[in-house]
C-alpha positions as YAML, in Angstrom:
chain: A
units: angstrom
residues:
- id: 1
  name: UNK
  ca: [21.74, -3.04, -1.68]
- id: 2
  name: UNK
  ca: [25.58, -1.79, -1.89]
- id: 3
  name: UNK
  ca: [25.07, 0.68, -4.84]
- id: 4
  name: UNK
  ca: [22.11, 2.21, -2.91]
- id: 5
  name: UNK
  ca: [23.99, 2.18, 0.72]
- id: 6
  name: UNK
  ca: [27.00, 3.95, -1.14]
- id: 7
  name: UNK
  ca: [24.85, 6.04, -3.70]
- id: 8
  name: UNK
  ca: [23.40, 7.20, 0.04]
- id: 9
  name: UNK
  ca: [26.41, 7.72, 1.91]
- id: 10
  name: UNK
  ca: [28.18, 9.27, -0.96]
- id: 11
  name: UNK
  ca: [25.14, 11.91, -1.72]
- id: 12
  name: UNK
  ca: [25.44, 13.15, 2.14]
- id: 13
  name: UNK
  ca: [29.42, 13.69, 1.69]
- id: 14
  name: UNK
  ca: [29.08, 15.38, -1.41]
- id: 15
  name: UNK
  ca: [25.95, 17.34, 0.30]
- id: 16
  name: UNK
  ca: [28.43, 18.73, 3.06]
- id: 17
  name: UNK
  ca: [31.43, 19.18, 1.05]
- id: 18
  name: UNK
  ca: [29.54, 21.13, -1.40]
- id: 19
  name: UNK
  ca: [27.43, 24.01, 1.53]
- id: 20
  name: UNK
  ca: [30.48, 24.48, 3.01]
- id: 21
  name: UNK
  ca: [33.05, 24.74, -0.10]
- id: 22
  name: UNK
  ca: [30.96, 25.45, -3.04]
- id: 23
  name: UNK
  ca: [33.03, 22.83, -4.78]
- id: 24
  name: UNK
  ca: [30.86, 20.33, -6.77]
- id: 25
  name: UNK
  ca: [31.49, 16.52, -7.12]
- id: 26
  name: UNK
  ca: [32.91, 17.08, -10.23]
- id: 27
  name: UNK
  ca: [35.21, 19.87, -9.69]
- id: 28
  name: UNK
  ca: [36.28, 17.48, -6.04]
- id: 29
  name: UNK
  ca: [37.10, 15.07, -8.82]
- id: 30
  name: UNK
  ca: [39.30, 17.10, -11.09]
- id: 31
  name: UNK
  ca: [41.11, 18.62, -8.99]
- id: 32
  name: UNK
  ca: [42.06, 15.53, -6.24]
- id: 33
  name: UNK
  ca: [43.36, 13.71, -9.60]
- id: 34
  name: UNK
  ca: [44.81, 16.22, -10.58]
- id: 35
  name: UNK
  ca: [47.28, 16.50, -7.34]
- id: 36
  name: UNK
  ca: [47.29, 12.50, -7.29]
- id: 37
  name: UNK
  ca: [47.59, 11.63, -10.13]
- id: 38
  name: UNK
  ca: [49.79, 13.75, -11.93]
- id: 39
  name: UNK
  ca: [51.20, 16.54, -8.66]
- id: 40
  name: UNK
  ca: [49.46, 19.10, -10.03]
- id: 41
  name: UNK
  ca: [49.09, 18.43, -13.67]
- id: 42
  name: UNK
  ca: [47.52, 16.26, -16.64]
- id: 43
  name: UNK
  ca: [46.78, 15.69, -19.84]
- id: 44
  name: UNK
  ca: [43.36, 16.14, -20.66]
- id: 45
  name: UNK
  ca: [42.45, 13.09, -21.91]
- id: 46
  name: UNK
  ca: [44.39, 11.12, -19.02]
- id: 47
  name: UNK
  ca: [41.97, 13.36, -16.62]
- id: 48
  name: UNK
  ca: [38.77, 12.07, -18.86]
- id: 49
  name: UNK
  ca: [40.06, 8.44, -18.20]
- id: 50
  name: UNK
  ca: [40.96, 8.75, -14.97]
- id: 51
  name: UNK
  ca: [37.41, 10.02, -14.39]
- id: 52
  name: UNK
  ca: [35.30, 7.65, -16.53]
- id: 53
  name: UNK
  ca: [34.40, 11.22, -18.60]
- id: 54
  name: UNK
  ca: [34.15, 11.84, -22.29]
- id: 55
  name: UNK
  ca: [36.23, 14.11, -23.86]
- id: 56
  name: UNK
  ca: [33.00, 16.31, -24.12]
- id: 57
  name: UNK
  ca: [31.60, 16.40, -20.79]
- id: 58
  name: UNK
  ca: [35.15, 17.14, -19.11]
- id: 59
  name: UNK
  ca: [36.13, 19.74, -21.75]
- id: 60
  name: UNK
  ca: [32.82, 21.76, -20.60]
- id: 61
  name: UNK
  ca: [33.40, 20.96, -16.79]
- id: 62
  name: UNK
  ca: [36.84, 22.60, -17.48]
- id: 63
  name: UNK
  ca: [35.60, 25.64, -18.74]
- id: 64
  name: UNK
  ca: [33.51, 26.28, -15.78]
- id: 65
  name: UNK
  ca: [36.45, 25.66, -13.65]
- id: 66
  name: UNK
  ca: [38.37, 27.81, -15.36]
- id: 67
  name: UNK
  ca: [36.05, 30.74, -15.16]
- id: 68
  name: UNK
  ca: [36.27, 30.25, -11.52]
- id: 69
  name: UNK
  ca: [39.98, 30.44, -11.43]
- id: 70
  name: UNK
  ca: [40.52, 26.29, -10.07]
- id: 71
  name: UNK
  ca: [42.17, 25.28, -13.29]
- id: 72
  name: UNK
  ca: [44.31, 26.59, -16.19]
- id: 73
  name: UNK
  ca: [44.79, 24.75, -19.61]
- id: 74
  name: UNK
  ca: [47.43, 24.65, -21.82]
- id: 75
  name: UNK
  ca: [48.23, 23.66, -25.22]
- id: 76
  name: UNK
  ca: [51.21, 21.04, -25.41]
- id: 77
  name: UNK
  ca: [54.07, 21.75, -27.35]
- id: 78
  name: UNK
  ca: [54.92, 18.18, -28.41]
- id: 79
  name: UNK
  ca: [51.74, 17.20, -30.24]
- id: 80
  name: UNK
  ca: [48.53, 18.02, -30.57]
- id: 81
  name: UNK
  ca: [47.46, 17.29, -26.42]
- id: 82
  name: UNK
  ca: [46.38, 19.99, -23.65]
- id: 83
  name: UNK
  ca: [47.54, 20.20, -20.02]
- id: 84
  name: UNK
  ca: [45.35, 20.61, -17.22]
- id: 85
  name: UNK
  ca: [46.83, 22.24, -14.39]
- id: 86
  name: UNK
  ca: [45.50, 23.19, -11.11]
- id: 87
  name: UNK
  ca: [45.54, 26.82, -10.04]
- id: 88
  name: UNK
  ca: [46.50, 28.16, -6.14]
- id: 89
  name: UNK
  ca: [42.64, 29.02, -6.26]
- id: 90
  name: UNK
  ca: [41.96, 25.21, -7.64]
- id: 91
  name: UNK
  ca: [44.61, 23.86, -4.47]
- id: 92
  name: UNK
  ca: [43.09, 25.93, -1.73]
- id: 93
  name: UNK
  ca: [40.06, 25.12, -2.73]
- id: 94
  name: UNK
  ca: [40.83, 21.23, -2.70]
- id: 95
  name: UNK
  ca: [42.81, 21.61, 0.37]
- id: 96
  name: UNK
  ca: [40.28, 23.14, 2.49]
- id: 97
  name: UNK
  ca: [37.24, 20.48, 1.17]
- id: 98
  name: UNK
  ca: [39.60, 17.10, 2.07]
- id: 99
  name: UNK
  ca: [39.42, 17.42, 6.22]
- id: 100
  name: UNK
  ca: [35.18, 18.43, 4.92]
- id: 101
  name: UNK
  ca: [35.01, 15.07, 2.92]
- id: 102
  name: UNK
  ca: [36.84, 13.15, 5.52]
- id: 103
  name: UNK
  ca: [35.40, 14.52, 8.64]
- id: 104
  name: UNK
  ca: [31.79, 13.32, 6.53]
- id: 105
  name: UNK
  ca: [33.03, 10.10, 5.67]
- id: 106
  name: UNK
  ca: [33.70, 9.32, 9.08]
- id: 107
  name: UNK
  ca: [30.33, 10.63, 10.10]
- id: 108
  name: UNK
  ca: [27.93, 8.91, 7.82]
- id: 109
  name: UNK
  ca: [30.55, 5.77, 7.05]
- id: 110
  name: UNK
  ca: [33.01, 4.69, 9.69]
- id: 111
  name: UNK
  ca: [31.04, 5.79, 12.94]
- id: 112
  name: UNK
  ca: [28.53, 3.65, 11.84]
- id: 113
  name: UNK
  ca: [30.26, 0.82, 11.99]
- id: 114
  name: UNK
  ca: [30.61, -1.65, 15.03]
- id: 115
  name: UNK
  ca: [34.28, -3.50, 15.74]
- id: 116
  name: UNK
  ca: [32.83, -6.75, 13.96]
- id: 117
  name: UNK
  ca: [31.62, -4.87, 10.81]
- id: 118
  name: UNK
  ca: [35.24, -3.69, 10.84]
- id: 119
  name: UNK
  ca: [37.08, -6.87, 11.16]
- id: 120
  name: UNK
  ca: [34.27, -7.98, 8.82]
- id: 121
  name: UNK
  ca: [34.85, -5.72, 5.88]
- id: 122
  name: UNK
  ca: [38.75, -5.94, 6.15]
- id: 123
  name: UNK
  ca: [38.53, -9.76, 5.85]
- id: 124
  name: UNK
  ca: [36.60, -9.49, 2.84]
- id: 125
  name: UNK
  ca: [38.82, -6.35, 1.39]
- id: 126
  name: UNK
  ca: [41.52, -9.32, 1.75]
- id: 127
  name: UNK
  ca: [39.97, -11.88, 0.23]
- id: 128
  name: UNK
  ca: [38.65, -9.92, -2.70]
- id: 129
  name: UNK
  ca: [42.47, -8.71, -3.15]
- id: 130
  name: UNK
  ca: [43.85, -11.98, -3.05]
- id: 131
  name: UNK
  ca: [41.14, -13.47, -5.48]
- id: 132
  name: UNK
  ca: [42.04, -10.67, -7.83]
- id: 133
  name: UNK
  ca: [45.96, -11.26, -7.72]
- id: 134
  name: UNK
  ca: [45.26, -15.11, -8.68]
- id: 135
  name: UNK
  ca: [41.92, -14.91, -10.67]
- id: 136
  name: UNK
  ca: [41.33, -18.69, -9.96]
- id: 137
  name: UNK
  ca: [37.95, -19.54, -10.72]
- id: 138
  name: UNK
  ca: [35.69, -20.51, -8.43]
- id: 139
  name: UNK
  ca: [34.32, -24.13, -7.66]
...
C-alpha cells in the first residue's frame, strides 16, 4: 500500500517537473546530489552510490547530460577517478525545477493531508528514529 501511494505521488511530481523543465528524474537526481552532496561536485562513483546506480547506467546518463550542457566530467589527477561537476546550464536548470518539485509535492502530498494525519505521521517519523538510534528488538 505505501510503495504504490508513493510510486503514485512520486510519478505525478516527476510528471510536472519534467513538462515544465524538460529535466528527467534522473538528471533531477544528479544534479540535486550533486549541489548536496558534494556543492557542486563528485566523484563518479560516489554519485553512482549516492544514487543506488551502477557504474554503467550513470556513466551513460552522464553522457546525455553532458550533451545537453548540465554536467562536465573530469579526469582526476590523483588516481585513476573522474569528477562530476555541474555546469551553470546543469544549476539553472536544477534551480528553476526545485520551487516545480516542491510546489507538486505540496499539491499531491501535503494538501492532502488533514491536521491528525500530520501529528500522525510525525509521531511515527519519531518513533521509527528513535527505534533506529537503539535497535532494541522488539517483544
Amino acid at each position: 500500500m505505501w510503495k504504490g501511494s508513493f510510486q503514485s505521488i512520486f510519478g505525478r511530481v516527476i510528471k510536472e517537473m519534467s513538462e515544465h523543465t524538460g529535466l528527467s528524474e534522473g538528471d533531477y537526481g544528479v544534479l540535486d546530489r550533486l549541489v548536496l552532496l558534494g556543492d557542486g561536485s563528485l566523484r563518479q562513483q560516489e554519485l553512482a552510490e549516492s544514487m543506488d546506480w551502477d557504474k554503467s547506467r550513470l556513466s551513460h546518463h552522464l553522457t546525455r547530460m553532458e550533451k545537453r550542457r548540465l554536467v562536465t566530467r573530469k579526469p582526476l589527477e590523483t588516481d585513476r577517478g573522474v569528477q562530476v561537476i555541474i555546469t551553470s546550464v546543469g544549476k539553472s536548470a536544477l534551480d528553476d525545477a526545485r520551487p516545480i518539485v516542491s510546489k507538486a509535492i505540496r499539491k499531491h502530498f501535503l494538501n492532502q493531508l488533514t491536521d491528525q494525519d500530520i501529528e500522525l505521521i510525525t509521531k511515527l517519523a519519531e518513533r521509527t528514529k528513535a527505534g533506529a538510534a537503539c535497535k532494541a528488538p522488539r517483544p
